[in-house]
C-alpha positions as CSV (number, residue, x, y, z in Angstrom):
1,X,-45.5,7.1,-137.7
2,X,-44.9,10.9,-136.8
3,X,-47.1,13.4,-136.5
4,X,-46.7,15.1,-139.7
5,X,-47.4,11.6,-141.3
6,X,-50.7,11.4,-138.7
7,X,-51.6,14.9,-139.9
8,X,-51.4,13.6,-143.9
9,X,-53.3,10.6,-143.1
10,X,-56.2,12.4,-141.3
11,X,-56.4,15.1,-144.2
12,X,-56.6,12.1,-146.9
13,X,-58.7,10.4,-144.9
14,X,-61.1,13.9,-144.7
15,X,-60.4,14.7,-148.7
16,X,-61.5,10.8,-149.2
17,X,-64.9,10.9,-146.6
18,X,-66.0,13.9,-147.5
19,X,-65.5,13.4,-151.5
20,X,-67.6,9.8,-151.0
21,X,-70.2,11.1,-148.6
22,X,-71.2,14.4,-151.0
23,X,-71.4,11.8,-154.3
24,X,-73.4,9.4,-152.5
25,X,-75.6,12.1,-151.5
26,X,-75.9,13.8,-155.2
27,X,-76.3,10.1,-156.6
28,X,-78.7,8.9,-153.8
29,X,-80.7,11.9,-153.9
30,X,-81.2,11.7,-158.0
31,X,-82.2,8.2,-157.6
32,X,-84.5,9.3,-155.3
33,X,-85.9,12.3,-156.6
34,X,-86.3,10.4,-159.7
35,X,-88.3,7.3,-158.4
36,X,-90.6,10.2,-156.0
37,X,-91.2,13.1,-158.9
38,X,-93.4,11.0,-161.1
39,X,-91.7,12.3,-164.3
40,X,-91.1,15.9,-163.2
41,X,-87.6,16.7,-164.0
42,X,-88.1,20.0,-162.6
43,X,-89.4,18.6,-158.7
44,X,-86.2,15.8,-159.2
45,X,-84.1,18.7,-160.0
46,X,-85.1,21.0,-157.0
47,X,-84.5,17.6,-154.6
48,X,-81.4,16.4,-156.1
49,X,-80.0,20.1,-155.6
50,X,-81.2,20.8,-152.0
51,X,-79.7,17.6,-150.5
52,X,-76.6,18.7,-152.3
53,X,-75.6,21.7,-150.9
54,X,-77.0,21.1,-148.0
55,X,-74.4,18.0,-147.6
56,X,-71.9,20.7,-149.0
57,X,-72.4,22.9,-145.8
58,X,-72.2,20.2,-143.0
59,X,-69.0,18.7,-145.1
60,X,-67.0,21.8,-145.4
61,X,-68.0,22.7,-141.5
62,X,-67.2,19.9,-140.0
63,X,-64.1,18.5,-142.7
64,X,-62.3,22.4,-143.8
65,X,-60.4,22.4,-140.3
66,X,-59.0,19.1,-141.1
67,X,-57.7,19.2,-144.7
68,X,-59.5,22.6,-146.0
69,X,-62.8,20.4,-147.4
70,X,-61.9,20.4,-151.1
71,X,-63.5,17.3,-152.4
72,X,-62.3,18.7,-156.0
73,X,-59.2,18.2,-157.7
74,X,-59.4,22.0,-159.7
75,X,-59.9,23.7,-156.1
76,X,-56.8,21.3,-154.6
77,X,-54.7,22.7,-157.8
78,X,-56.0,26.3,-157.2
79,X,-54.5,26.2,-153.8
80,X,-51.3,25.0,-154.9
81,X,-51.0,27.4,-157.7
82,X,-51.7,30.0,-155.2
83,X,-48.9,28.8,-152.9
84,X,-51.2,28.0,-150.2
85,X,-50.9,24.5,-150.5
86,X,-47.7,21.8,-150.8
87,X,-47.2,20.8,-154.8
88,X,-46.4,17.2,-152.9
89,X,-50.0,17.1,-151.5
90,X,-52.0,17.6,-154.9
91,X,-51.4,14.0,-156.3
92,X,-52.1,12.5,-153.0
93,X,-55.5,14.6,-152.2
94,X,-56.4,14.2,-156.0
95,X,-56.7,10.5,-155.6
96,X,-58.6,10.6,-152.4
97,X,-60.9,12.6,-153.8
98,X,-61.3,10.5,-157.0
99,X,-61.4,6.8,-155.0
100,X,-63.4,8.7,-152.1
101,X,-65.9,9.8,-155.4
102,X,-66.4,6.2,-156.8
103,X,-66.7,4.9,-153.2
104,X,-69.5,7.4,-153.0
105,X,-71.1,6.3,-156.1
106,X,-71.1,2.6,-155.2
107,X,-72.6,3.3,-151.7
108,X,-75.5,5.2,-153.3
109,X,-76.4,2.1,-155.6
110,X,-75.8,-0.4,-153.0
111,X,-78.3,2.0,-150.7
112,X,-80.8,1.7,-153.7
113,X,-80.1,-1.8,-154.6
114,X,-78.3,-1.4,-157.8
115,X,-75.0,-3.2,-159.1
116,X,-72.0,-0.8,-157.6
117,X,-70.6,0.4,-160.8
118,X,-72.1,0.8,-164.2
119,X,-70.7,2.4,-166.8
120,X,-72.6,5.8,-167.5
121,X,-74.1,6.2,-170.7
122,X,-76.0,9.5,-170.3
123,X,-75.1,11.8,-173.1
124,X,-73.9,15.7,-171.7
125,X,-71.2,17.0,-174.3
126,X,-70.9,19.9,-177.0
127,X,-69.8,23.7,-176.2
128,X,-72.6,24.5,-174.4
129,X,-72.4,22.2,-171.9
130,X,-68.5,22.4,-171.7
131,X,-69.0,26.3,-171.6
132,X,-71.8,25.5,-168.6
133,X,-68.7,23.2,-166.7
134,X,-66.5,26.6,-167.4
135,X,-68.7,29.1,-165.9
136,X,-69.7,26.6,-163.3
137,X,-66.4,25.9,-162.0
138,X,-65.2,29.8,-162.3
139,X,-67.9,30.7,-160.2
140,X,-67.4,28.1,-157.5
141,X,-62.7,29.0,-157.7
142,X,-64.3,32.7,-157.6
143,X,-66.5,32.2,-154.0
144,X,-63.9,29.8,-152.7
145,X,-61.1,32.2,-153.1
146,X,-63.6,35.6,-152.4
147,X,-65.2,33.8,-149.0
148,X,-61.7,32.6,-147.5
149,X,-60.4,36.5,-148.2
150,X,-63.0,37.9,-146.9
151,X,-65.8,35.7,-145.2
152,X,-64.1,32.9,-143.8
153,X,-67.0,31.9,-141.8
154,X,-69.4,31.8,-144.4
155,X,-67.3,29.4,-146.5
156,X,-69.6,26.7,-146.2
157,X,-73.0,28.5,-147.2
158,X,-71.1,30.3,-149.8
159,X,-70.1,27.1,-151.5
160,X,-73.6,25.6,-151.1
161,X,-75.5,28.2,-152.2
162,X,-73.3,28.9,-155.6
163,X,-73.4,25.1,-156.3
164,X,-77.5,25.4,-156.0
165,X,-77.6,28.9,-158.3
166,X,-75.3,26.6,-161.0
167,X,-77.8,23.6,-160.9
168,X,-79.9,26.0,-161.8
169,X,-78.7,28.6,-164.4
170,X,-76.5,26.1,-166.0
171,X,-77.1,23.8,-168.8
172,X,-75.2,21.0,-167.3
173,X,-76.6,21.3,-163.6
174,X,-72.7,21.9,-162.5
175,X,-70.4,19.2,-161.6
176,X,-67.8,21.9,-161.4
177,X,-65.4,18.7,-160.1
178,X,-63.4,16.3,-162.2
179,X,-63.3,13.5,-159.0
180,X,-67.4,13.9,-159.2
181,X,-67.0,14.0,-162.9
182,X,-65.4,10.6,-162.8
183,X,-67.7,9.2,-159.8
184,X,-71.1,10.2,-162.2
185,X,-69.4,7.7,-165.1
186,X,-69.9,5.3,-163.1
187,X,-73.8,5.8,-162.9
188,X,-77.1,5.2,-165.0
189,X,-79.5,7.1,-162.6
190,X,-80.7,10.2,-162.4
191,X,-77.2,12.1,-162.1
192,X,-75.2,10.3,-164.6
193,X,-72.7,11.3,-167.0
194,X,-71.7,9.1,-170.5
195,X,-68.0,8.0,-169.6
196,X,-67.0,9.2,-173.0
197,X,-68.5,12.3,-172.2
198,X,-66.6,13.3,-168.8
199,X,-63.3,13.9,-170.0
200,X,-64.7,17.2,-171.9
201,X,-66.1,18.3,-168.7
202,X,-63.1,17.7,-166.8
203,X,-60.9,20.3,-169.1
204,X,-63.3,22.4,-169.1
205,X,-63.8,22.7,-165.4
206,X,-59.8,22.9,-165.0
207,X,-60.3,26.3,-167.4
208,X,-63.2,27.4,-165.3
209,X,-60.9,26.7,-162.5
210,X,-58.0,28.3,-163.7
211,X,-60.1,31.4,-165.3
212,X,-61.7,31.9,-161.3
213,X,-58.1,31.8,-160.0
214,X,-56.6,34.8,-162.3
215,X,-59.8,36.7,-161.5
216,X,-60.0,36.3,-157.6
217,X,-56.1,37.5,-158.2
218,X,-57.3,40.5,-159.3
219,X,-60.2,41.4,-157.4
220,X,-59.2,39.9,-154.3
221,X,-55.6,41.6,-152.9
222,X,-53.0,39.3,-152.4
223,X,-53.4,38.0,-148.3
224,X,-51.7,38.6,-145.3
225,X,-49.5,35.6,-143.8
226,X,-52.4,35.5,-141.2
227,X,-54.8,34.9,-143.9
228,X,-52.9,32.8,-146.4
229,X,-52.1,30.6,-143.2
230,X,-56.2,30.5,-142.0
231,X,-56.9,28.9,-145.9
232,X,-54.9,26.1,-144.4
233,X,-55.8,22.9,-143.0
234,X,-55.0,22.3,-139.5
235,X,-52.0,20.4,-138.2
């Protein structure tokens, strides 16, 4: 195997982990909050949000210098369509992400000894909430894109705190992800999505996505080679 074919594996292998470690944490910690907040939605809310971004920022510390930490299929197709990213990666990192998400969703119920898949049957569809996956997903493209032009750094706690605000001020508690879409399908619990329901969030996050990537173009002037080369993963 060469070293360009080690480098591909490691950043699958990153895009895979990382995917399956942050759904086991947003399923896990439903299931959790659920069985602890005696009927509270609000207190399982508030602990299903703070174990996920805080998962967010040690994944996309430790993970972004090995494959750029995008866990999401819209942010992987945001970086292509910027140029900062191979077309021939997409299809490979969008399937990681998406068997990495299931994964994730199976280790959660095994944690909390529950059958490994189910399929979901939690109702979240209609404008609203497809609107909420929009404006979810736009604001996540828009601080991805903002942070790497001009708080590289900060990446991490960017991303963590503007998934925390959209599980918040969104009506669907922002999946912003179609490979966390899918994993949350395959759930009852807490954090659950009806399978018929997650292809309507999955177009609407790719407009979100799309919507945040024609903005940050606007806002954000185009990057130096320097720059456009630091939004990559490492060799």
């Amino acid at each position: 195997m060469s070293a360009s074919d080690h480098s591909s594996a490691r950043r699958l292998v990153a895009e895979a982990l990382g995917t399956a470690i942050l759904v086991a944490t947003v399923v896990g910690s439903g299931i959790m909050a659920e069985q602890l907040s005696g009927g509270n939605m609000a207190i399982a809310l508030l602990g299903n949000t703070i174990a996920t971004a805080a998962i967010l920022v040690v994944l996309i510390t430790i993970l972004g210098p090995v494959s750029g930490a995008h866990f999401n299929p819209a942010v992987s197709l945001v970086f292509a369509a910027r140029r900062e990213m191979p077309w021939s990666d997409v299809a490979p990192y969008i399937i990681a992400q998406c068997l990495g998400g299931v994964a994730g969703t199976i280790l959660a119920h095994l944690m909390f000894d529950l059958a490994p898949l189910v399929v979901g049957i939690k109702g979240r569809s209609g404008p609203s909430q497809w609107l909420s996956e929009a404006v979810a997903t736009f604001a996540l493209v828009l601080t991805i894109l903002g942070g790497v032009r001009h708080a590289k750094a900060a990446v991490p706690w960017l991303v963590g705190l503007v998934i925390t605000a959209g599980y918040w001020f969104t009506a669907s508690t922002s999946f912003a992800n179609p490979a966390v879409t899918l994993a949350r399908a395959f759930t009852t619990t807490f954090s659950g999505i009806a399978l018929a329901d997650a292809p309507g969030f999955i177009a609407a996050q790719l407009v979100g996505a799309a919507a945040g990537a024609l903005v940050a173009g606007l806002l954000f002037p185009a990057a130096t080679p320097t720059l456009a080369r630091a939004a990559q993963p490492a060799e």
